[in-house]
C-alpha positions as CSV (number, residue, x, y, z in Angstrom):
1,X,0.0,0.0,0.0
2,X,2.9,2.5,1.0
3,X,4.6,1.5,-2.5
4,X,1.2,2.3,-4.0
5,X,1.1,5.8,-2.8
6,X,4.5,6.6,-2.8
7,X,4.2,5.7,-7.0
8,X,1.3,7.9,-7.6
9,X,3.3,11.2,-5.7
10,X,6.4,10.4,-7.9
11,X,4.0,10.3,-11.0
12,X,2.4,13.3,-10.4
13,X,6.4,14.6,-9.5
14,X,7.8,13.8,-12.5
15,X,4.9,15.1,-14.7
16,X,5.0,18.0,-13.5
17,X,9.1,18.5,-14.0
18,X,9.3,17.2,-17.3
19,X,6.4,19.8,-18.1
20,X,8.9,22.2,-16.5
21,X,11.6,21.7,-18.7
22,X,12.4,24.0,-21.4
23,X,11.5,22.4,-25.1
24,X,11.8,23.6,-28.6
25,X,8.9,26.4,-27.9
26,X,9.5,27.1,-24.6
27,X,7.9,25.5,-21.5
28,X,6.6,26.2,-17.9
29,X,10.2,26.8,-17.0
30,X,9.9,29.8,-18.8
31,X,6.7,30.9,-15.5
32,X,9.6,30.6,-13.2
33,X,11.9,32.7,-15.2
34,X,13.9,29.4,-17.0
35,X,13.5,31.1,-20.0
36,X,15.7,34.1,-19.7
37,X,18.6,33.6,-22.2
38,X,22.3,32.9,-20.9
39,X,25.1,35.1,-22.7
40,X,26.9,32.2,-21.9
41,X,25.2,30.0,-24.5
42,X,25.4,27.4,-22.2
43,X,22.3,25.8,-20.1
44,X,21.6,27.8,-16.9
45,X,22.3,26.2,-13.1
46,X,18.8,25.9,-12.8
47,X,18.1,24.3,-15.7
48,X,20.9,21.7,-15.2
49,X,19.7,21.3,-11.3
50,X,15.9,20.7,-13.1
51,X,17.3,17.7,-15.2
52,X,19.3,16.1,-12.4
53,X,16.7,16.5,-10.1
54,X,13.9,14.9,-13.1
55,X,17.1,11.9,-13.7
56,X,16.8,11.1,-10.0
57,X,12.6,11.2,-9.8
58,X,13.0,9.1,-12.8
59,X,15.2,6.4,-11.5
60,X,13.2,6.7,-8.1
61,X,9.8,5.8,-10.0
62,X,11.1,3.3,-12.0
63,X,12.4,1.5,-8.8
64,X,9.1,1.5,-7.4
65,X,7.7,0.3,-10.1
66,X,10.2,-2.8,-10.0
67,X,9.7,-3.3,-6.5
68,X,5.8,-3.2,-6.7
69,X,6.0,-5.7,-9.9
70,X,8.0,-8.0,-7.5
71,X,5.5,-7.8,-4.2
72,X,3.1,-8.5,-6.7
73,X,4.7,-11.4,-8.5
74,X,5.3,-13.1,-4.6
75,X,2.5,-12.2,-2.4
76,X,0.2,-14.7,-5.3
């Protein structure tokens, strides 16, 4: 049950950073002032902090995914 819950927060977690990210047109990165252009020319810290952050949701929700597939494959 815990699993169960803790997958549906990391869902709606992820979802919501990847629709954070900045894409081809923009994104809702851009609301939180991720679209402000670098004379760098070189991804922003908060940007970079965004997709590390998404990389580690990611690897989090696809372990609970695993680990709920297994409690379901031995509790039958």
């Amino acid at each position: 049950m815990g699993f169960s819950i803790a997958l549906i927060v990391f869902s709606a977690l992820l979802l919501l950073l990847v629709l954070m990210h900045k894409g081809k047109g923009g994104g809702l990165s851009d609301m939180f002032g991720g679209g402000m252009q670098s004379s760098v020319g070189g991804s922003s810290v908060a940007e970079r902090n965004l997709d590390r952050i998404t990389v580690v949701v990611g690897l989090v929700w696809f372990a609970l995914i695993v680990v709920l597939g297994l409690l379901m494959k031995f509790n039958n």
